[in-house]
N, C-alpha and C positions, 0 to 999 in steps of 0.2 A: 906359644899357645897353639892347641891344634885348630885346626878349619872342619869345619862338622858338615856335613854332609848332609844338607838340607832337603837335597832331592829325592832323599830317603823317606823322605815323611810320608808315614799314613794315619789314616783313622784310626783311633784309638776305641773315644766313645763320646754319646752323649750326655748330660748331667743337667738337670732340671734344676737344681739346685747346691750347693756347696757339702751337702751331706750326704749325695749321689757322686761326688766328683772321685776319683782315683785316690787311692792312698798319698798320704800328704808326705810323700819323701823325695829323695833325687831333688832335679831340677826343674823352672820351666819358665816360660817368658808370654806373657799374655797382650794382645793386641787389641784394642780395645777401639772406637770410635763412630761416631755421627753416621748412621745409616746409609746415605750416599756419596762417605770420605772416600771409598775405596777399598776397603779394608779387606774385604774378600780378593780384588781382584793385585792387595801386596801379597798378601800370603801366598796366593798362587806364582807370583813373579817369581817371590824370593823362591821356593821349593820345586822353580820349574814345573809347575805342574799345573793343568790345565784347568783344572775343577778339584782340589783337594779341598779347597773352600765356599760352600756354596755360591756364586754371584747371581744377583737375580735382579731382575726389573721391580720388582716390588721390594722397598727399604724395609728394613725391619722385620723381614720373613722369618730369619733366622734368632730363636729365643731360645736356644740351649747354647747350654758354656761348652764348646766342641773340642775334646782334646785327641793330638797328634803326636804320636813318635817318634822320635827318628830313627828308621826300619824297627830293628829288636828292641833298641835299646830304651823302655819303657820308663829309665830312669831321668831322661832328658826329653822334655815333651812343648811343643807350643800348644797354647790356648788361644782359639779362637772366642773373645766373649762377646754377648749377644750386644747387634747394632742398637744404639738408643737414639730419640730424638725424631727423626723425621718422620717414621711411620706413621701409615694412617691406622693408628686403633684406640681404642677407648683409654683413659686417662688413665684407669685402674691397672692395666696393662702395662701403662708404661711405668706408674710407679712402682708396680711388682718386680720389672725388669733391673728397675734403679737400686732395688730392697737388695737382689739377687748379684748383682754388681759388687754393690759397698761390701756384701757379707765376703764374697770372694776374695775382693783385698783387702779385707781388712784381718782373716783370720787365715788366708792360703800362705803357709810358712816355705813351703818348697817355692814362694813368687823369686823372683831374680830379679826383675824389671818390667815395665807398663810399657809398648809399642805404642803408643797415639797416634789413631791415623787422622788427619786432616786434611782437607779439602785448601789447598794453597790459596786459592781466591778466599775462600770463610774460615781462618782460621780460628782457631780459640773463645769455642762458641759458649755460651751460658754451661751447656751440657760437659765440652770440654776442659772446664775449667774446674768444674766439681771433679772430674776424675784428678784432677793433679790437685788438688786439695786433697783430696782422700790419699792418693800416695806421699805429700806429702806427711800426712799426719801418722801415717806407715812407715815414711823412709823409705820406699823404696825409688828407685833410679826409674827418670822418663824418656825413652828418645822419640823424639816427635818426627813421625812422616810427613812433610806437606807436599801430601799426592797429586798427581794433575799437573805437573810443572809443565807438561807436553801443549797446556791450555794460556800458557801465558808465554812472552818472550822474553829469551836471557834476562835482558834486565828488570825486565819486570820481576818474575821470580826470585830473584837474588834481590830484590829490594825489597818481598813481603819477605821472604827469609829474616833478613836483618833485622827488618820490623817486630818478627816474632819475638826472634833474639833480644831485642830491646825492651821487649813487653815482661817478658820472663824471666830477667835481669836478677831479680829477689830469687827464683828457684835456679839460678846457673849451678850451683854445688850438685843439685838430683837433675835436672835438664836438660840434656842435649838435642839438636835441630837440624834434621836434614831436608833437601829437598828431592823430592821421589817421582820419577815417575813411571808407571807398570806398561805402559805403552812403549816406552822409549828404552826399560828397563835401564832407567837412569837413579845413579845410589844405590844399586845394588850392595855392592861390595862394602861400601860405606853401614849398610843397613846390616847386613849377616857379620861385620865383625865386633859390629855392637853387641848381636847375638850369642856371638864364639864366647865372647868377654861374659855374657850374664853366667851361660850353659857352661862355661869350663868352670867357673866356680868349684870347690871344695865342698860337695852336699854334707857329710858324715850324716849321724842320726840326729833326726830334729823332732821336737813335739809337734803331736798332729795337733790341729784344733780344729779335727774331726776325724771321727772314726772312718771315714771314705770310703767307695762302694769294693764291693771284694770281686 
Protein backbone atom coordinates (compact mmCIF):
# COMPACT_ATOMS: atom_id res chain seq x y z
CA UNK A 1 0.00 0.00 0.00
CA UNK A 2 1.36 3.35 -0.80
CA UNK A 3 1.87 6.13 2.04
CA UNK A 4 0.05 9.43 0.57
CA UNK A 5 1.42 12.48 1.17
CA UNK A 6 -0.62 14.29 3.51
CA UNK A 7 1.27 17.41 3.80
CA UNK A 8 0.12 18.10 0.33
CA UNK A 9 -3.20 18.94 1.31
CA UNK A 10 -4.97 22.05 0.33
CA UNK A 11 -8.17 23.81 0.03
CA UNK A 12 -10.33 22.65 -2.20
CA UNK A 13 -13.71 24.23 -1.36
CA UNK A 14 -16.60 25.27 0.58
CA UNK A 15 -20.09 23.49 0.53
CA UNK A 16 -23.06 24.64 2.42
CA UNK A 17 -24.71 21.71 1.68
CA UNK A 18 -24.45 18.09 0.11
CA UNK A 19 -25.67 19.35 -3.39
CA UNK A 20 -22.93 22.23 -3.35
CA UNK A 21 -20.27 19.52 -2.42
CA UNK A 22 -17.72 18.30 -5.37
CA UNK A 23 -18.54 15.56 -7.82
CA UNK A 24 -19.28 12.42 -5.94
CA UNK A 25 -16.33 10.31 -7.55
CA UNK A 26 -12.57 9.34 -6.38
CA UNK A 27 -12.14 8.96 -2.82
CA UNK A 28 -12.41 10.72 0.69
CA UNK A 29 -12.34 10.32 4.42
CA UNK A 30 -14.35 12.78 6.48
CA UNK A 31 -13.66 13.77 10.17
CA UNK A 32 -16.25 14.65 11.90
CA UNK A 33 -16.61 15.61 15.86
CA UNK A 34 -17.91 17.60 19.08
CA UNK A 35 -16.78 21.26 18.71
CA UNK A 36 -13.99 21.43 21.27
CA UNK A 37 -12.69 17.45 20.45
CA UNK A 38 -9.92 18.81 18.62
CA UNK A 39 -10.60 18.21 15.27
CA UNK A 40 -9.30 21.03 13.64
CA UNK A 41 -6.29 21.16 15.43
CA UNK A 42 -5.92 16.71 14.07
CA UNK A 43 -6.25 17.58 10.78
CA UNK A 44 -3.67 20.08 11.06
CA UNK A 45 -1.20 17.56 12.91
CA UNK A 46 -1.79 14.83 10.57
CA UNK A 47 -1.03 17.21 7.23
CA UNK A 48 1.72 19.13 9.05
CA UNK A 49 0.29 22.18 8.52
CA UNK A 50 -0.37 24.93 10.59
CA UNK A 51 -3.85 26.29 9.89
CA UNK A 52 -5.18 24.10 6.75
CA UNK A 53 -8.05 23.76 9.30
CA UNK A 54 -9.66 26.48 10.72
CA UNK A 55 -8.86 26.35 14.85
CA UNK A 56 -10.58 28.78 16.66
CA UNK A 57 -11.58 29.86 20.27
CA UNK A 58 -15.12 29.92 19.38
CA UNK A 59 -16.69 26.03 19.08
CA UNK A 60 -18.68 25.69 16.25
CA UNK A 61 -17.63 28.70 14.10
CA UNK A 62 -17.02 26.54 11.33
CA UNK A 63 -20.51 25.43 9.43
CA UNK A 64 -19.36 24.44 5.97
CA UNK A 65 -18.42 20.75 4.92
CA UNK A 66 -14.57 21.96 3.98
CA UNK A 67 -12.99 19.90 1.43
CA UNK A 68 -9.06 19.18 0.88
CA UNK A 69 -6.83 17.57 -1.70
CA UNK A 70 -4.03 16.10 -1.71
CA UNK A 71 -1.92 18.62 -3.82
CA UNK A 72 -3.37 17.82 -7.65
CA UNK A 73 -4.89 15.01 -7.10
CA UNK A 74 -8.53 16.03 -6.56
CA UNK A 75 -9.55 12.58 -6.79
CA UNK A 76 -8.55 11.68 -3.15
CA UNK A 77 -9.77 14.44 -0.78
CA UNK A 78 -10.32 14.87 3.31
CA UNK A 79 -13.48 16.40 4.57
CA UNK A 80 -13.54 18.51 7.16
CA UNK A 81 -17.39 18.41 8.48
CA UNK A 82 -18.95 21.01 10.40
CA UNK A 83 -18.23 20.96 14.48
CA UNK A 84 -21.69 19.93 16.36
CA UNK A 85 -22.81 20.21 19.77
CA UNK A 86 -21.06 22.70 21.88
CA UNK A 87 -21.62 25.90 20.20
CA UNK A 88 -23.33 28.70 21.51
CA UNK A 89 -26.12 29.30 18.73
CA UNK A 90 -29.67 28.91 18.48
CA UNK A 91 -31.33 25.40 18.35
CA UNK A 92 -32.46 25.92 14.79
CA UNK A 93 -28.94 26.10 13.87
CA UNK A 94 -27.77 23.37 15.36
CA UNK A 95 -30.51 21.06 13.95
CA UNK A 96 -29.75 22.43 10.43
CA UNK A 97 -26.06 21.48 11.00
CA UNK A 98 -27.34 17.71 12.22
CA UNK A 99 -29.88 17.80 8.80
CA UNK A 100 -26.60 18.70 6.85
CA UNK A 101 -24.38 16.00 8.49
CA UNK A 102 -26.85 12.90 8.13
CA UNK A 103 -27.59 14.01 4.44
CA UNK A 104 -23.58 13.83 3.76
CA UNK A 105 -23.31 10.33 4.98
CA UNK A 106 -25.85 8.97 4.33
CA UNK A 107 -25.84 9.73 0.42
CA UNK A 108 -21.70 10.76 -0.05
CA UNK A 109 -20.79 7.45 -2.22
CA UNK A 110 -17.12 8.52 -2.72
CA UNK A 111 -17.22 8.28 1.88
CA UNK A 112 -14.33 5.55 2.56
CA UNK A 113 -14.47 6.10 6.35
CA UNK A 114 -15.75 8.53 9.51
CA UNK A 115 -12.56 9.93 11.54
CA UNK A 116 -14.27 10.68 14.99
CA UNK A 117 -12.65 13.08 17.00
CA UNK A 118 -13.11 12.92 20.69
CA UNK A 119 -12.16 14.60 23.47
CA UNK A 120 -10.28 11.41 25.61
CA UNK A 121 -11.76 12.70 29.08
CA UNK A 122 -15.70 12.96 27.15
CA UNK A 123 -15.76 10.37 25.06
CA UNK A 124 -18.79 9.14 23.29
CA UNK A 125 -21.03 11.88 23.76
CA UNK A 126 -25.06 11.93 23.10
CA UNK A 127 -23.91 13.68 19.72
CA UNK A 128 -21.17 11.08 19.16
CA UNK A 129 -22.99 8.36 19.19
CA UNK A 130 -25.69 9.47 16.55
CA UNK A 131 -22.81 9.82 14.12
CA UNK A 132 -21.69 5.98 14.59
CA UNK A 133 -25.30 5.11 14.34
CA UNK A 134 -25.61 6.90 11.11
CA UNK A 135 -22.48 5.06 9.79
CA UNK A 136 -23.54 2.23 11.04
CA UNK A 137 -26.64 2.21 9.20
CA UNK A 138 -24.32 3.23 6.02
CA UNK A 139 -21.55 0.74 6.70
CA UNK A 140 -19.25 2.64 6.62
CA UNK A 141 -15.69 2.12 8.74
CA UNK A 142 -15.07 4.58 12.15
CA UNK A 143 -11.72 5.19 13.53
CA UNK A 144 -12.01 7.02 16.66
CA UNK A 145 -9.28 9.82 17.75
CA UNK A 146 -9.41 10.21 21.42
CA UNK A 147 -7.61 13.53 21.34
CA UNK A 148 -5.87 15.27 24.35
CA UNK A 149 -4.00 12.19 25.55
CA UNK A 150 -1.19 14.89 26.30
CA UNK A 151 -4.13 15.97 29.30
CA UNK A 152 -4.32 12.72 31.15
CA UNK A 153 -1.23 10.21 32.19
CA UNK A 154 -0.23 7.02 30.48
CA UNK A 155 -2.24 5.14 32.43
CA UNK A 156 -4.95 6.99 32.58
CA UNK A 157 -5.37 7.34 29.03
CA UNK A 158 -4.81 3.70 28.12
CA UNK A 159 -7.64 2.84 30.60
CA UNK A 160 -10.33 5.37 28.87
CA UNK A 161 -8.99 3.77 25.74
CA UNK A 162 -10.06 0.32 26.84
CA UNK A 163 -13.00 1.75 28.31
CA UNK A 164 -14.01 3.09 24.85
CA UNK A 165 -13.13 -0.24 23.34
CA UNK A 166 -15.28 -2.04 25.80
CA UNK A 167 -18.12 0.33 25.16
CA UNK A 168 -18.14 -0.36 21.43
CA UNK A 169 -17.55 -3.93 21.58
CA UNK A 170 -21.19 -4.45 19.35
CA UNK A 171 -19.55 -2.10 16.46
CA UNK A 172 -15.76 -3.74 16.56
CA UNK A 173 -16.45 -5.17 12.93
CA UNK A 174 -16.86 -0.85 11.51
CA UNK A 175 -14.76 0.48 14.87
CA UNK A 176 -11.44 1.21 15.41
CA UNK A 177 -9.68 3.33 18.51
CA UNK A 178 -6.85 5.25 18.86
CA UNK A 179 -5.43 7.54 21.25
CA UNK A 180 -4.17 10.91 19.68
CA UNK A 181 -2.52 13.57 20.72
CA UNK A 182 -1.77 16.95 18.24
CA UNK A 183 0.43 18.43 20.96
CA UNK A 184 2.65 15.63 21.47
CA UNK A 185 1.90 14.40 17.90
CA UNK A 186 1.07 11.17 19.41
CA UNK A 187 -0.72 8.41 16.78
CA UNK A 188 0.25 9.84 14.15
CA UNK A 189 1.27 7.23 11.99
CA UNK A 190 -1.30 5.01 13.48
CA UNK A 191 -4.00 7.75 12.37
CA UNK A 192 -2.63 8.27 8.45
CA UNK A 193 -2.31 4.49 7.87
CA UNK A 194 -5.77 4.12 8.66
CA UNK A 195 -6.11 6.78 6.10
CA UNK A 196 -3.61 5.24 3.25
CA UNK A 197 -6.17 2.06 3.88
CA UNK A 198 -9.46 4.17 3.22
CA UNK A 199 -7.71 6.49 0.12
CA UNK A 200 -5.99 3.61 -1.69
CA UNK A 201 -9.09 1.90 -1.99
CA UNK A 202 -10.23 1.01 -5.70
CA UNK A 203 -12.70 4.29 -6.57
CA UNK A 204 -13.81 2.99 -10.38
CA UNK A 205 -17.17 4.87 -11.34
CA UNK A 206 -19.70 5.15 -8.78
CA UNK A 207 -23.34 6.65 -8.82
CA UNK A 208 -23.43 10.10 -7.69
CA UNK A 209 -26.32 10.80 -5.37
CA UNK A 210 -25.85 14.24 -6.37
CA UNK A 211 -25.22 16.06 -9.09
CA UNK A 212 -22.17 18.01 -7.17
CA UNK A 213 -20.95 21.53 -7.72
CA UNK A 214 -19.09 21.91 -11.17
Amino acid sequence: MSRLNYQSARFLISAPTLAKCPVDDGAEVAFAGRSNAGKSSAINTLTRQKALARTSRTPGRTQLINFFSLGDDISRRLVDLPGYGYAKVPEAVKLEWQRHLAEYLEGRHSLRGLVLVMDVRHPLTEFDQTLLGWADDQDKPVHILLTKADKLKSGAAKNALQQVRSRLREWEDLVTVQLFSSLKREGVDEACARLDQWLNEPTGNQESGSSGAS
